[in-house]
C-alpha positions as CSV (number, residue, x, y, z in Angstrom):
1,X,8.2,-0.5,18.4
2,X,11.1,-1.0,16.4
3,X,11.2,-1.1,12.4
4,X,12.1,-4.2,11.2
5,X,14.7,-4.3,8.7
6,X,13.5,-5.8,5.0
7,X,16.2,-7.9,3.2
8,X,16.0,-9.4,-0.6
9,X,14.3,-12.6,1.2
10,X,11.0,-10.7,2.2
11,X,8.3,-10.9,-0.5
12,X,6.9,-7.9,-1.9
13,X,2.8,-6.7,-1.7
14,X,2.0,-3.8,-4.0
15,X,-0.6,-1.7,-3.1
16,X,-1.4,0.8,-6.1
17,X,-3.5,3.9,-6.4
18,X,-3.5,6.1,-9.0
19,X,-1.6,9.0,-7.3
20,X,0.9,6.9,-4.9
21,X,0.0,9.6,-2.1
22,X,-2.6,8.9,-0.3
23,X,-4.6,5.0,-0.5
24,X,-1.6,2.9,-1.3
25,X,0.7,5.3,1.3
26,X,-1.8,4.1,4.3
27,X,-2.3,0.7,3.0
28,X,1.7,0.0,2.7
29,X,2.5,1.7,6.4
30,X,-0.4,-0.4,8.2
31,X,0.5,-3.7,6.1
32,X,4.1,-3.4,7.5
33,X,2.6,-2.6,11.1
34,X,0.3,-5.8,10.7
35,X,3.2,-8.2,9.2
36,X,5.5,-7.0,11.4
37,X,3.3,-7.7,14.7
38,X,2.7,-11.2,13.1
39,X,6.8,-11.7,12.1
40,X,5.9,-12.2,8.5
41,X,8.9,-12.0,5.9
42,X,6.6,-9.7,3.8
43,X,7.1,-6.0,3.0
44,X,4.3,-3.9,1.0
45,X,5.4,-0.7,-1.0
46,X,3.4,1.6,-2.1
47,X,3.5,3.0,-5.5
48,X,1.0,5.0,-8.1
49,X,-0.1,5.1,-11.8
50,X,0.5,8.9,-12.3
51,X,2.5,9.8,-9.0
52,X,1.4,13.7,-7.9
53,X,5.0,14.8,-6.5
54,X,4.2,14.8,-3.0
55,X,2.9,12.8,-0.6
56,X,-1.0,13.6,0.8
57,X,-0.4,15.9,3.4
58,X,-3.6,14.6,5.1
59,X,-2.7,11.2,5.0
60,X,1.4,11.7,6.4
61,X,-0.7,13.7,9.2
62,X,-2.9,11.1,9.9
63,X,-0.6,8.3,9.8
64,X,1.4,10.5,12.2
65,X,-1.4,10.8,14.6
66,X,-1.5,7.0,14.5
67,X,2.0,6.5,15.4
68,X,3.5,5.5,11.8
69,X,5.4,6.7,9.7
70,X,4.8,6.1,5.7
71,X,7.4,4.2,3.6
72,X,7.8,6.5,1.0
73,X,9.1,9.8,0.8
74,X,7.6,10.8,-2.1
75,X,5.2,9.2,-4.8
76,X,6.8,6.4,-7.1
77,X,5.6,4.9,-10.1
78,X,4.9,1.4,-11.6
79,X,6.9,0.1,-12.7
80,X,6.6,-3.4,-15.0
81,X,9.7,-4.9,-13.3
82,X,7.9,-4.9,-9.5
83,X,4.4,-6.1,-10.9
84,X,6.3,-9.0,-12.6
85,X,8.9,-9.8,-8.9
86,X,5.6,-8.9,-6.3
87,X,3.7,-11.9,-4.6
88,X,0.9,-9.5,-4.3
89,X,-0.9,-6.9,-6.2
90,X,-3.7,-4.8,-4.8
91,X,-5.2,-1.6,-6.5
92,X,-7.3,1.5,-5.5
93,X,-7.6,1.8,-9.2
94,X,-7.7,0.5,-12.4
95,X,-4.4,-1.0,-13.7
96,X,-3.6,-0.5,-17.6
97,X,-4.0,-4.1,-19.5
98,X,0.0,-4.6,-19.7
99,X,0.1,-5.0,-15.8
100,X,-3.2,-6.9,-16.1
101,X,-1.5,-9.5,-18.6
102,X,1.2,-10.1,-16.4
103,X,0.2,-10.9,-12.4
104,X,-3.0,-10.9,-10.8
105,X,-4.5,-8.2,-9.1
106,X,-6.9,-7.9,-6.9
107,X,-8.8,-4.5,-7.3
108,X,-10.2,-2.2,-3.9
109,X,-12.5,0.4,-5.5
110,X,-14.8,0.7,-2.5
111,X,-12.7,2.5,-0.4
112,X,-13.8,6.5,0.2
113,X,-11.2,9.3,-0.5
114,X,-9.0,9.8,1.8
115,X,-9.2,13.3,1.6
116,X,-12.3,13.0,2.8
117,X,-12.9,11.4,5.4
118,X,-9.3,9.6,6.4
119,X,-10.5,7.8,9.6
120,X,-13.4,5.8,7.1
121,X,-10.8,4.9,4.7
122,X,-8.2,4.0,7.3
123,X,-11.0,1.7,9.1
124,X,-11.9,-0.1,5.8
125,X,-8.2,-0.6,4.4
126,X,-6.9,-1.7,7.6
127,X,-9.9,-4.4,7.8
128,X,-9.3,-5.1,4.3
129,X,-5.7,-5.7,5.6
130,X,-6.6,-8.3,8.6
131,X,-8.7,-10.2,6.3
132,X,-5.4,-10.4,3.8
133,X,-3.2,-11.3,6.1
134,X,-5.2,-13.7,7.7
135,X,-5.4,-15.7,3.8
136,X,-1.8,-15.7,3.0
């Protein structure tokens, strides 16, 4: 399948862990896959509260193994800037109270370490993701 190109008009879901490696890397690469089959104008990034300086090597492998590739080459942070110019917010973790004040955000704590057990995680953020995309 062919990537779709983003321009300025697409709006912006931010999913959030606290690492920007792992959660929010799967969650951003099988958002794009779902809005992409569905010709959405919407484009999710993935970003993280305290960035490690690498991606999860589990979860590039896995994403591999299902045929996608993640957005990000390496972890980025927060910054204020996106929260404030994103239509969406979604976090694996908890968000400090100057991003609370400014959007909301809708919080996904249930889902299991990646590191784990990537298939479970995988399974519930990607039905997490059909339910979101069917409500917007």
């Amino acid at each position: 399948m062919k990537e779709k190109e983003y321009t300025s008009q697409d709006s912006v879901i931010i999913f959030v862990c606290e690492h920007g490696a792992a959660k929010s890397i799967l969650a951003a690469a099988y958002f794009n896959k779902l809005a992409q089959e569905r010709n959405l104008s919407l484009h999710a990034i993935a970003r993280g509260t305290h960035p490690d300086e690498e991606l999860s090597p589990i979860t590039v492998a896995g994403l591999h193994e299902d045929g996608l590739t993640p957005n990000e080459s390496v972890p980025q942070k927060l910054s204020l800037e996106e929260i404030e110019s994103a239509q969406q917010i979604i976090a694996f973790c908890e968000l400090s109270s100057e991003f609370k004040q400014k959007v909301k955000i809708e919080q996904w704590s249930d889902i299991p370490p990646v590191s784990e057990n990537y298939e479970k995680a995988r399974d519930m953020i990607v039905e997490y993701l059909r339910h979101l995309i069917n409500n917007l």
